[in-house]
N, C-alpha and C positions, 0 to 999 in steps of 0.2 A: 504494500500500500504506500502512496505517498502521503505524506505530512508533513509540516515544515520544520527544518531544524539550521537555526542561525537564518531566518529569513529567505531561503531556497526548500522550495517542495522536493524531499528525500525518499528514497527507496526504503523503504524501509520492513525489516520482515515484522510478519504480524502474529508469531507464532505463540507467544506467551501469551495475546492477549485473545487469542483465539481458544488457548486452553483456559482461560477465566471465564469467558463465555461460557463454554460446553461445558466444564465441571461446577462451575458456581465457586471457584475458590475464588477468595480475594488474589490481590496484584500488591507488592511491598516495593515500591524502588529504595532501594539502597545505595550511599556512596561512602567508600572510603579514604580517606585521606591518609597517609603516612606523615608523620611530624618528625621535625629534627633529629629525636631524643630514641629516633626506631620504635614508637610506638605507634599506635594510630586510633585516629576518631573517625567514627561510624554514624551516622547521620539515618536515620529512618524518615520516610514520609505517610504519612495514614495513608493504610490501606484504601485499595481502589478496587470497588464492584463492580459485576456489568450488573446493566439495569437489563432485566433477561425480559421486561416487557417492550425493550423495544425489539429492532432486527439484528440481525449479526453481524451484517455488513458494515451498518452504523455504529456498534457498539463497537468489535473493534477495532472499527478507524478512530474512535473517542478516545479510546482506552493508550493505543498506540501515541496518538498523538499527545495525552498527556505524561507518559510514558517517557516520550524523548522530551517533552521541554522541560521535567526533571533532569535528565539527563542536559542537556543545553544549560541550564542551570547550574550546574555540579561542575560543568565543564569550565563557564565563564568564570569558577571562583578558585577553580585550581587547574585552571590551564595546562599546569607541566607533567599535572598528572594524569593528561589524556595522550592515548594512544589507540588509532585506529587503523586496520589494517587492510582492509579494500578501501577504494574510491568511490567514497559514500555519493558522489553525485556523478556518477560516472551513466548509470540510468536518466533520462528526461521523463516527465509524469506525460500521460497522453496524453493528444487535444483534446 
């Protein structure tokens, strides 16, 4: 699915939040950061449900999309500690 990540509509896969749909589990994004000292802080966000009255299609593209702007989030505040290894816009979204 696409969704926007840093302002560019992203490929993005949909595959956790397609397993939140079908099972009814929650969704947890997590980041970790490493600190000077070798330890590290762990940052949680409330959990995220599908609303299983709507469709699946829409849920989740919702789901996804809120999914990376946590992650886009996590990213802008520790920069150095992202690393990604395909070319996340190397797909175009259709017309």
């Amino acid at each position: 699915v696409f969704v926007d990540f840093f302002g560019i509509q992203s490929s993005t896969f949909p595959g956790a939040s397609q397993f939140v749909f079908r099972t009814g589990c929650p969704m947890v994004f997590c980041s970790i950061v490493r600190r000077g000292d070798e330890t590290h802080d762990a940052w949680f966000k409330p959990a995220m449900h599908a609303r299983r009255e709507e469709g699946a299609e829409e849920e989740v593209l919702r789901l996804t999309a809120a999914f990376t702007k946590y992650l886009e989030n996590a990213i802008r505040k520790n920069p150095d500690h992202y690393f990604w290894a395909h070319k996340r816009w190397k797909t175009s979204p259709p017309e």
